[in-house]
DRENFIDREN-657419 format. One line per 5 residues: their letters; for each residue x, y, z of C-alpha. Coordinates in Angstrom, 3 decimals. Layout:
<rs>
A	X:Y:Z | ...
</rs>
This chain:
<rs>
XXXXX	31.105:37.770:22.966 | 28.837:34.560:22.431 | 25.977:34.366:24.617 | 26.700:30.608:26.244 | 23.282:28.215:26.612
XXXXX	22.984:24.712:28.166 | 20.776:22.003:27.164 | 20.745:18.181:26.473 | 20.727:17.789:23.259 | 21.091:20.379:19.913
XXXXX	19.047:19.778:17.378 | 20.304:20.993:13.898 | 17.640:21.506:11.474 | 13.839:22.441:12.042 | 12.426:20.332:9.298
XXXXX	10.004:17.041:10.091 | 13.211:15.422:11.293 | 14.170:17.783:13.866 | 10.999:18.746:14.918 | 9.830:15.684:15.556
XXXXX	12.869:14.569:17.519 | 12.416:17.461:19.426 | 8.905:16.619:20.043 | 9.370:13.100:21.477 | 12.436:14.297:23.018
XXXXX	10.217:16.767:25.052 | 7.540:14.866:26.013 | 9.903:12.298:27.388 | 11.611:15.633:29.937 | 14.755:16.026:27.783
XXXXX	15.645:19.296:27.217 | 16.463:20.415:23.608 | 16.876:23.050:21.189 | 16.423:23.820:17.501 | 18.703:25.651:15.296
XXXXX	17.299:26.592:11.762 | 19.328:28.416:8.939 | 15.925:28.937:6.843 | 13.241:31.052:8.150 | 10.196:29.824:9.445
XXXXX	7.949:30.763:6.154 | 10.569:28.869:3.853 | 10.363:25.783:6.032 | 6.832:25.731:5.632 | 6.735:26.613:2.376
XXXXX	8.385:23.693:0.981 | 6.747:21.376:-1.275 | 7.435:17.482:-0.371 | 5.891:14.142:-0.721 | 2.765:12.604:1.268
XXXXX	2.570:9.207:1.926 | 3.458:7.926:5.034 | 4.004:4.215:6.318 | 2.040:3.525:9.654 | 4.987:3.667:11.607
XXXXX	5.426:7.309:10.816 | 2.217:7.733:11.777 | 2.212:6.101:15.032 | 5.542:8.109:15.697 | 3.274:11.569:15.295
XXXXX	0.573:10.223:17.353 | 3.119:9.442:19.967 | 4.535:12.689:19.378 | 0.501:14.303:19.946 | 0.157:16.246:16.653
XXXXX	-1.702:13.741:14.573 | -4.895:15.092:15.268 | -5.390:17.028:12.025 | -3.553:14.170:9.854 | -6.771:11.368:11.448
XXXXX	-8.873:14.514:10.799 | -7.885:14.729:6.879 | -5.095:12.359:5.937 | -6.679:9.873:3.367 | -6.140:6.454:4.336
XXXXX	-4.796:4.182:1.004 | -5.128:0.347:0.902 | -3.302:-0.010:-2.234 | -2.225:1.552:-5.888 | -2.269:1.004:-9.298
XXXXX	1.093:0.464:-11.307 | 0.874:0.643:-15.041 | 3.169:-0.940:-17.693 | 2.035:0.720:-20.967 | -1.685:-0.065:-21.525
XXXXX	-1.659:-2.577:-18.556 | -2.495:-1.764:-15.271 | -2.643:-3.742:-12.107 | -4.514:-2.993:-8.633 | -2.233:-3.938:-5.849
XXXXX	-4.281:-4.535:-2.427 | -2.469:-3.645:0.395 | -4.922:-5.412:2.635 | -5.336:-8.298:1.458 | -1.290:-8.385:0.335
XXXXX	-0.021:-7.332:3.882 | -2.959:-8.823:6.228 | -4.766:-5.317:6.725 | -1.912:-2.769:6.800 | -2.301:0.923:4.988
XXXXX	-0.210:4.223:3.857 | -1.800:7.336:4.851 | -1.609:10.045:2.294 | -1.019:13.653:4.300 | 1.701:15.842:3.184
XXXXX	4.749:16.544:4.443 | 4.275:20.267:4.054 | 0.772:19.315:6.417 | 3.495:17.246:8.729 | 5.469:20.261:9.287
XXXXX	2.762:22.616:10.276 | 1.753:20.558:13.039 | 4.918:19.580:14.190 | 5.997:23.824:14.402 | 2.457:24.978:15.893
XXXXX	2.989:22.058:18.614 | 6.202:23.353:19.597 | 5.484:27.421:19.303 | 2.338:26.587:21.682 | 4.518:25.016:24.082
XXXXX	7.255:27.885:24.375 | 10.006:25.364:22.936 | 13.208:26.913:21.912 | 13.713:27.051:18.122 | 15.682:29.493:16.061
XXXXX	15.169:30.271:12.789 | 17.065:32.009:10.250 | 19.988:31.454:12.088 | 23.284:32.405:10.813 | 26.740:31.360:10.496
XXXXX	26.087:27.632:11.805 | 28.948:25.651:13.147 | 29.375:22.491:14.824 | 32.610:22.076:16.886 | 34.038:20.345:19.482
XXXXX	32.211:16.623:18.465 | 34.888:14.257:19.943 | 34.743:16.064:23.570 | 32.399:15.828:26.296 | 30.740:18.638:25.441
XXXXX	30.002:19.480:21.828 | 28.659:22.795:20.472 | 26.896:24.710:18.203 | 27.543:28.583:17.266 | 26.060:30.592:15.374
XXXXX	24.484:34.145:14.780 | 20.944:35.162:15.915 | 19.545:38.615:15.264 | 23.195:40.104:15.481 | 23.718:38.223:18.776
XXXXX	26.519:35.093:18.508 | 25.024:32.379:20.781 | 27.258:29.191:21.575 | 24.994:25.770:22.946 | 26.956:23.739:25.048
XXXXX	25.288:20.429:25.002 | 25.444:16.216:25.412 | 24.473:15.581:22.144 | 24.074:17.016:18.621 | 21.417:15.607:16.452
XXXXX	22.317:16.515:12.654 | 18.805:17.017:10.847 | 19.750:19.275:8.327 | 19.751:17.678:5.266 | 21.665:16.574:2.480
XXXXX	23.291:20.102:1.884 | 23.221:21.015:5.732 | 26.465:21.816:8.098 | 26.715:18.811:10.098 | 27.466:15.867:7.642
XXXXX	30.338:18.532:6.365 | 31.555:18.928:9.828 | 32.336:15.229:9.688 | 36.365:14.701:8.709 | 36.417:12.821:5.266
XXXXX	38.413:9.969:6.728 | 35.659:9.190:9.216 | 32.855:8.932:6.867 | 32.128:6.706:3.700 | 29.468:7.913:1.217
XXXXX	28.066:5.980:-1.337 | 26.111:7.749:-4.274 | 23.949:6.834:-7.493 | 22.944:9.650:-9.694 | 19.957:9.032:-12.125
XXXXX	20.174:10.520:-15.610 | 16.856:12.029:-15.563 | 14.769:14.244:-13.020 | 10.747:14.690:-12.164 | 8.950:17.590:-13.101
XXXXX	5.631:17.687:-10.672 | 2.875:20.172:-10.345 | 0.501:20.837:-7.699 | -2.755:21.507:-8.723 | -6.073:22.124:-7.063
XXXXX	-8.065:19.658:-9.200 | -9.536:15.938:-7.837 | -7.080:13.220:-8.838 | -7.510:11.280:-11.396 | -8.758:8.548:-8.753
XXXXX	-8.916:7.564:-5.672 | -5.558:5.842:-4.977 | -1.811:6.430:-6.578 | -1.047:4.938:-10.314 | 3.003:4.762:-10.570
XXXXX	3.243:4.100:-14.896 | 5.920:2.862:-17.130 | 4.896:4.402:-20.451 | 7.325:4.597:-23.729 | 7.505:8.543:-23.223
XXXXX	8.739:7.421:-19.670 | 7.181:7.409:-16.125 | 4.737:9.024:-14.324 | 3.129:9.477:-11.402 | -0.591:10.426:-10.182
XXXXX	-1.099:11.224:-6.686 | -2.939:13.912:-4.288 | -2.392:15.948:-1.573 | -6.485:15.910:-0.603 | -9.232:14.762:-2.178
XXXXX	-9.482:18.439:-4.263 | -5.451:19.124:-4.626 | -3.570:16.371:-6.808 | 0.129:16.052:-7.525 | 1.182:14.555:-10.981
XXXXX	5.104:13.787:-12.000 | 6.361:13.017:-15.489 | 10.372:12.195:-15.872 | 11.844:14.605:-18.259 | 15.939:15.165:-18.400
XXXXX	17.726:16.834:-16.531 | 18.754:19.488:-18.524 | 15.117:20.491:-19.243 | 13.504:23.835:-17.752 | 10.234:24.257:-16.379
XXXXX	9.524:26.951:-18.617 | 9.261:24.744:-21.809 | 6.219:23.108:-19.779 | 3.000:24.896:-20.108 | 0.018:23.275:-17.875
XXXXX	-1.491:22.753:-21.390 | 1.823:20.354:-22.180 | 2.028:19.142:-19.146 | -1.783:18.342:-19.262 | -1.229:16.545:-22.826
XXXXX	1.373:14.791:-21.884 | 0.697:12.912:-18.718 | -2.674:11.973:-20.125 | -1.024:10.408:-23.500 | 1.043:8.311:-20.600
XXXXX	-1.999:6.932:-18.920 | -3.866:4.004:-19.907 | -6.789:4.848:-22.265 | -9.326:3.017:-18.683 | -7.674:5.831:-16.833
XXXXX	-7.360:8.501:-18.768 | -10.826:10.064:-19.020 | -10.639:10.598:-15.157 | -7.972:13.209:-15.869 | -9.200:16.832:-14.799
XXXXX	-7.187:19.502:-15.582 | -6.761:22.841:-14.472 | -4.022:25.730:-13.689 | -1.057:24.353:-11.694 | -0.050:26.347:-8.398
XXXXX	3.426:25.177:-8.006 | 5.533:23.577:-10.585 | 9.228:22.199:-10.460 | 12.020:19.681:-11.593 | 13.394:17.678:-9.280
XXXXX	16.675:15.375:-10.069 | 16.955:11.639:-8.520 | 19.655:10.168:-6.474 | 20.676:7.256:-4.271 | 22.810:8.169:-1.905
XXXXX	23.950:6.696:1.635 | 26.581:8.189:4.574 | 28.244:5.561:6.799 | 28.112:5.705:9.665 | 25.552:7.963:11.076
XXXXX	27.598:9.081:14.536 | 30.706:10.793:14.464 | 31.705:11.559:18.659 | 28.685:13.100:19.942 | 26.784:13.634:16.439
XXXXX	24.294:11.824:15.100 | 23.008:12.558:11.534 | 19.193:11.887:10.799 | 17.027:12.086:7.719 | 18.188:13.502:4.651
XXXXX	21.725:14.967:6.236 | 22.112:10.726:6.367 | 20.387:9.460:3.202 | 18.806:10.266:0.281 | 16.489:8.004:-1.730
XXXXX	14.518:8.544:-4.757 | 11.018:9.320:-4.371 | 9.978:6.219:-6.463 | 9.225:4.436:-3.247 | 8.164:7.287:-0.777
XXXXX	10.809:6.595:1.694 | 12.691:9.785:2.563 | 10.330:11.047:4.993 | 9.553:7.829:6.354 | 13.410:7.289:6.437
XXXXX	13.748:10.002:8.453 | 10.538:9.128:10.871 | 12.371:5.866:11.399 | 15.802:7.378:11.752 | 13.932:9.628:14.673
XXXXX	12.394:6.628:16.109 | 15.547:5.074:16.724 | 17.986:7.960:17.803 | 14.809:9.263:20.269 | 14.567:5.635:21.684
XXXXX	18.537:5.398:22.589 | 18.605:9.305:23.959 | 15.700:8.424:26.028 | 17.269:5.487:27.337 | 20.786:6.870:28.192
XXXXX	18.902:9.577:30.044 | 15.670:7.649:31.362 | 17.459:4.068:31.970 | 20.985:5.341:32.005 | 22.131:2.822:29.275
XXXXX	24.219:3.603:27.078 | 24.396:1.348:24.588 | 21.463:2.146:21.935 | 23.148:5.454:21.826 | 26.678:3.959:20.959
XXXXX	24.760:1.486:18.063 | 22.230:3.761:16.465 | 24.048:3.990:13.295 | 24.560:0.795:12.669 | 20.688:-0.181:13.650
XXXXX	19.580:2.739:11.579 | 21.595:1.356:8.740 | 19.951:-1.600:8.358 | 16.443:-0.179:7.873 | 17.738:2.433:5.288
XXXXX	19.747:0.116:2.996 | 16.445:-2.139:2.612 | 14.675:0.924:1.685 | 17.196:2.066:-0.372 | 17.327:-1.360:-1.891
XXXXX	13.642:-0.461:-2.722 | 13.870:2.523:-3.791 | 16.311:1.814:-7.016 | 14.817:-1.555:-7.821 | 11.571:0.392:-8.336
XXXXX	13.295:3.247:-10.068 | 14.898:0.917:-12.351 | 11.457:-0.773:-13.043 | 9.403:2.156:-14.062 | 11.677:4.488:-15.577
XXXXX	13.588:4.961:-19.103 | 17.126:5.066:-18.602 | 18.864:6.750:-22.159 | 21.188:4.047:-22.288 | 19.089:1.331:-22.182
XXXXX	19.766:-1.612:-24.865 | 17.294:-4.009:-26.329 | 18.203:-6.304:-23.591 | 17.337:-3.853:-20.698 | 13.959:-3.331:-22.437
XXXXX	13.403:-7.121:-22.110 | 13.949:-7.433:-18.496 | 11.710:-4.503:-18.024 | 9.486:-6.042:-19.322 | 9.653:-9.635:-17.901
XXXXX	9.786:-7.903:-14.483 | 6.549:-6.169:-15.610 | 4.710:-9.799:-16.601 | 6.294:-11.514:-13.509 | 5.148:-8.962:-11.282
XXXXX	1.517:-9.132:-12.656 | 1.452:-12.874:-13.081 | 2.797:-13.371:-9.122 | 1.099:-12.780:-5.589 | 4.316:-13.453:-4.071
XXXXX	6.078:-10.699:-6.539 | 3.143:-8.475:-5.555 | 3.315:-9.277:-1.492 | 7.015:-8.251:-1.835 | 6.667:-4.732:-3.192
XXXXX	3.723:-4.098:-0.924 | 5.732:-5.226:1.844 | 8.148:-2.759:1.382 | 5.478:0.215:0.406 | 3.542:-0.167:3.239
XXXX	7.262:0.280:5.475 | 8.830:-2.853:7.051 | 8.694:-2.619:10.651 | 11.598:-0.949:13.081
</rs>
């Protein structure tokens, strides 16, 4: 027999998502609990991206486990984006009147966000099996599932979906109540990690005829590099001595020579997709993060995504249970929405810009490249995409 527990809200998913809901959720008095079908070491194992907009920021210091992020998150007034040879300096500050990206990853992120809620006794599950949501259109939703050979059952207000794209709770949603909408990119990123100091200070995103590429860090003695390779490719046709050759053929000769190289400690293909899920409530579940949205990591949205998703689903549970209104609860998908389809928006315009696509005709190559000489020839051109980098506000 299930083992029956009562809370506020369920949270679905122990990734930054989840655990940062469940953070601001608690400090505000409103009882919740996480439910993870990962253990705790593969959740903090996993390997993600690292720049985050100052909103997300301000969301973890509200939260009260940015301490270690202010202590070694490296603050980023601008980039470098490369077209061939060329390469232009974007300056955040003087292009956005002072604002910044913090580079911290989301790996870093996670930590905090688990050790803050292990040190305060929070409930969490992990490696729970057999996940179901049921019961969404009634009063009182729930979540079952399997812990340690017990079968637990949370009877709750709310159920906040946070577990990604391939998680339960999108699934649990009948087809004829949702509407996704989906771009698939015909290529993929394969990144290393590498404890070596980047190649400088700040990010270079590069167009290059072998394709794009990416230089970024994790610290200032841990970089992350990304060239686009197809999809069908394997990892294991990539030594670190290819991989090495390769990304440093891409750079511009100014750059190049700051290239270090050295034995990569994690090393992977990723593909690229668009993808959206309207709308982001079905009864009493809400879907947040990547179980809502996915966008390509072109821009570095999908963990600010998902810090803005958070900021606006723990702002309308705080005020049905603080204020006793309703109605941010009732319209959080379609204010979510409206944030994530600009970054989205973002997202492809820049993957379109700085990668090869296989089909691309002589025409295609053109506008490339006009969107290349406008965007270097035009402070406004250059105030838009820094607009959107640095995260447009909530």
């Amino acid at each position: 027999m299930a083992k029956i527990i009562k809370t506020q809200v369920t949270i679905v998913g122990a990734g930054p998502a989840g655990l940062l809901l469940g953070q601001l959720l608690s400090k505000a008095g409103i009882d919740n609990i996480i439910i993870e079908r990962q253990s705790q070491e593969y959740v903090l194992a996993r390997i993600r991206a690292g720049v985050l907009e100052q909103g997300t920021v301000n969301l973890l210091d509200e939260a009260e486990v940015s301490q270690r992020l202010h202590q070694e998150g490296l603050i980023h007034h601008g980039f470098d984006i490369a077209f061939n040879q060329h390469h232009l300096h974007l300056n955040f500050k003087k292009l956005t009147q002072g604002k910044h990206v913090t580079v911290y990853g989301q790996t870093e992120v996670t930590k905090d966000l688990t050790q803050a809620r292990l040190d305060a006794q929070l409930p969490i599950f992990y490696s729970a099996d057999d996940v179901q949501v049921n019961d969404l259109l009634s009063p009182i939703p729930k979540v079952n599932f399997v812990h340690e050979g017990q079968s637990y059952q949370i009877h709750s207000d709310f159920i906040a979906g946070c577990d990604g794209y391939h998680g339960i709770c999108r699934a649990s949603i009948p087809p004829s109540s949702i509407k996704e909408f989906e771009r698939i990119y015909p290529f993929g990123w394969l990144g290393i990690l590498s404890d070596t100091p980047p190649v400088q200070e700040e990010l270079i995103y590069g167009n290059h005829p072998d394709g794009f590429y990416l230089c970024s860090m994790r610290s200032s003695k841990r970089s992350r590099y990304y060239l686009q390779c197809s999809l069908d490719d394997d990892v294991k046709n990539w030594s670190d001595e290819r991989f090495w050759d390769s990304l440093q053929s891409r750079l511009p000769s100014t750059l190049a020579n700051g290239l270090v190289r050295g034995p990569s400690i994690e090393k992977s293909i990723a593909p690229l997709r668009s993808f959206v899920a309207e709308p982001l409530q079905y009864g009493k579940l809400f879907l947040a993060g990547d179980a809502g949205h996915i966008v390509p990591p072109t821009g570095a949205k999908g963990l600010n995504l998902a810090a803005s998703d958070v900021f606006y689903l723990s702002t309308a549970l705080k005020a049905f249970y603080l204020d006793h209104d309703g109605a941010l609860v009732d319209n959080y998908s379609n204010t979510a929405l409206k944030r994530i389809w600009k970054a989205e928006r973002f997202s492809w315009w820049l993957t379109n810009m700085l990668h090869h696509f296989p089909d691309k005709s002589s025409f295609d190559q053109r506008i490339q490249q006009a969107e290349f000489e406008y965007l270097f020839s035009s402070e406004q051109a250059q105030k838009a995409l820094a607009e959107n980098y640095v995260g447009l506000p909530y």
